[in-house]
C-alpha positions as CSV (number, residue, x, y, z in Angstrom):
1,X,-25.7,-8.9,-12.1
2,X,-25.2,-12.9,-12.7
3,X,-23.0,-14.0,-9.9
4,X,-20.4,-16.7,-11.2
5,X,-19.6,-18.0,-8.0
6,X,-22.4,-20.3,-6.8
7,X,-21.0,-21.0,-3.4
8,X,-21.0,-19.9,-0.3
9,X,-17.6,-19.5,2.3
10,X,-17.2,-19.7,5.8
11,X,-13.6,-18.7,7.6
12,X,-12.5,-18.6,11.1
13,X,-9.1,-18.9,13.6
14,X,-8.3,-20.4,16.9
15,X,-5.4,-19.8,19.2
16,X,-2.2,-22.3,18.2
17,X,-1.2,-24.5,21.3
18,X,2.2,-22.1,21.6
19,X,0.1,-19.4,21.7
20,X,-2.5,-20.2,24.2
21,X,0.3,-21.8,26.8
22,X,2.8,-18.8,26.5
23,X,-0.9,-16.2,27.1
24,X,-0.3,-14.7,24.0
25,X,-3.7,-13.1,21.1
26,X,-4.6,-15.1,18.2
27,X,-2.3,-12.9,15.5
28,X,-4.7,-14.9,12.7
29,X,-6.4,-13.2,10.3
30,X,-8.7,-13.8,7.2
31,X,-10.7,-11.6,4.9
32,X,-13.1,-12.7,2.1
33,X,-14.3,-10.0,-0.3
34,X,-16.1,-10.5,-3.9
35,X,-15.7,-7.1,-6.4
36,X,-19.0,-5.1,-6.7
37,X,-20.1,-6.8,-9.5
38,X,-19.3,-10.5,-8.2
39,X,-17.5,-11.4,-10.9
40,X,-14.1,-11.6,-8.6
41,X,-13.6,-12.9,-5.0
42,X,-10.4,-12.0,-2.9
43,X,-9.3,-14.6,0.0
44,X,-6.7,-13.9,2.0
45,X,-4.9,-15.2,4.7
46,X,-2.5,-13.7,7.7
47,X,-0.1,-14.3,10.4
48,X,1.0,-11.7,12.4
49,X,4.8,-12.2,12.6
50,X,7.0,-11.7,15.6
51,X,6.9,-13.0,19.5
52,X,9.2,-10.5,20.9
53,X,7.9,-8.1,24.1
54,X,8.3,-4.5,24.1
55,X,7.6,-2.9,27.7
56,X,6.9,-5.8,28.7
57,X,3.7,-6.7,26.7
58,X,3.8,-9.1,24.1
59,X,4.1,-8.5,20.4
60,X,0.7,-7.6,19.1
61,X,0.9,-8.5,15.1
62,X,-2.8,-9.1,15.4
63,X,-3.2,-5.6,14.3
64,X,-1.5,-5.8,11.1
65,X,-2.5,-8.9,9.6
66,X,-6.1,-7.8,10.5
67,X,-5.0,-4.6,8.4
68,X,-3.6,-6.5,5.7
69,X,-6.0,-8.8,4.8
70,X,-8.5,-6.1,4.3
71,X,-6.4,-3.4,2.8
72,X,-4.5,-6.1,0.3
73,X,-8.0,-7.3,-1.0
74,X,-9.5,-4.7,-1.5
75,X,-6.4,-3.4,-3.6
76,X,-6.7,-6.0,-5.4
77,X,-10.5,-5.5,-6.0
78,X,-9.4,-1.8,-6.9
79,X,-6.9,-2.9,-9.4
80,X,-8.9,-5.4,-11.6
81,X,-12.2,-3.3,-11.7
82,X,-12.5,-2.3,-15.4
83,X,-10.4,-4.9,-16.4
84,X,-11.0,-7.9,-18.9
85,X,-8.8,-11.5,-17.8
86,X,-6.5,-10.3,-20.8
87,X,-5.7,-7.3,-19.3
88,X,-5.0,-7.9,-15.6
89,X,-2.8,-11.1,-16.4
90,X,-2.4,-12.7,-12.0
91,X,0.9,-14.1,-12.8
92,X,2.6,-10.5,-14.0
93,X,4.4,-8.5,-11.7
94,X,3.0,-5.4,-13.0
95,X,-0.4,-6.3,-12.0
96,X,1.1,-7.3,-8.0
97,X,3.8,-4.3,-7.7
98,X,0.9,-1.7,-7.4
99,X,-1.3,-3.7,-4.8
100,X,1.8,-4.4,-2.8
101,X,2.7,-0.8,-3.0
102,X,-0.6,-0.4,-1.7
103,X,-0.4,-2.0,1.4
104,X,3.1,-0.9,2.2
105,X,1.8,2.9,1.4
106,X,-1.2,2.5,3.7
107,X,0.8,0.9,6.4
108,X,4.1,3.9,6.4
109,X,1.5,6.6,6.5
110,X,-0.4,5.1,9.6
111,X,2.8,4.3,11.2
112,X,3.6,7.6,10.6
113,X,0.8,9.1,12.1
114,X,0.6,7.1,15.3
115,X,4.4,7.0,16.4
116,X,7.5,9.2,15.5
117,X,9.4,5.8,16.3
118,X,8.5,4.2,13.1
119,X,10.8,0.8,13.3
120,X,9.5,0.0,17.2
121,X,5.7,0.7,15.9
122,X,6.0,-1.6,12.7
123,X,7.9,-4.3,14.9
124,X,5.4,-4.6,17.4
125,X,1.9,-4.2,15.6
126,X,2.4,-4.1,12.0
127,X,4.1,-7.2,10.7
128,X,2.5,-9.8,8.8
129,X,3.2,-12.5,6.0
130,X,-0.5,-13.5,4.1
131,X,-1.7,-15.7,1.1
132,X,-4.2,-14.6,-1.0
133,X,-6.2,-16.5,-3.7
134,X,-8.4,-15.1,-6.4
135,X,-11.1,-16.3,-8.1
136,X,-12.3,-14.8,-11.6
C-alpha cells in the first residue's frame, strides 16, 4: 500500500516540577497509531486527572490515560476503516459519539471487573482528559 504520510514521529513525557517535588508518577501519556493501510494516523494525548490519596497512596491516573490513549485511537482507527473522507465527516458528532462510547464502555466493564466499588476505582486510576489529532 502507498503510504501518504512521509514522515516519521517521535513522542515522549517527563515528570512536571509539581509532580517530581510532591514524589508523585508521571500520569502523561501518548499513543501514535496509523490504520492498517496507512492511509490514517491517530495521535493522542493524556493527563491523568486527579492528586487526591486514597489509603494513603497517591492518585495513580497513570493507568487510565495510558488506557485511553490506546483504546480511544484505536476506536477511532476502527470507526473510519471502510470509510471514504465523505463518509466519516471529523467534525460530526455522529462520527465521535460511538468512539467515546467506546472508551467509556471499555473503561465501566474493567472497572467493573476489578472493584465492586466502582466510583473509588474510577477516582483513583481511571481518570483522564486527552487530545487527539487525526491525519487523513
Amino acid at each position: 500500500m502507498n503510504n501518504i504520510f512521509p514522515f516519521e514521529f517521535a513522542q515522549g513525557t517527563v515528570v512536571g516540577r509539581d509532580h517530581r517535588q510532591a514524589g508523585r508518577n508521571n500520569q502523561d501519556a501518548s499513543h501514535v497509531i496509523c490504520s492498517p493501510d496507512r492511509s490514517v494516523i491517530v495521535a493522542v494525548v493524556a493527563d491523568g486527572c486527579g492528586s487526591g490519596t486514597r489509603s494513603g497512596f497517591a492518585s495513580q491516573n497513570e493507568v487510565g490515560a495510558q488506557l485511553g490513549v490506546r483504546v480511544f485511537a484505536q476506536s477511532v482507527i476502527r470507526h473510519l476503516q471502510g470509510k471514504t473522507l465523505e463518509q466519516a465527516v471529523l467534525e460530526d458528532s455522529a462520527f465521535w459519539n460511538p468512539v467515546r462510547d467506546d472508551v467509556s464502555a471499555f473503561l465501566r466493564c474493567l472497572a467493573h471487573d476489578l472493584s465492586d466499588q466502582i466510583s473509588p476505582l474510577t477516582n483513583q486510576y481511571l481518570l483522564f482528559t486527552l487530545v487527539a489529532a487525526v491525519l487523513t
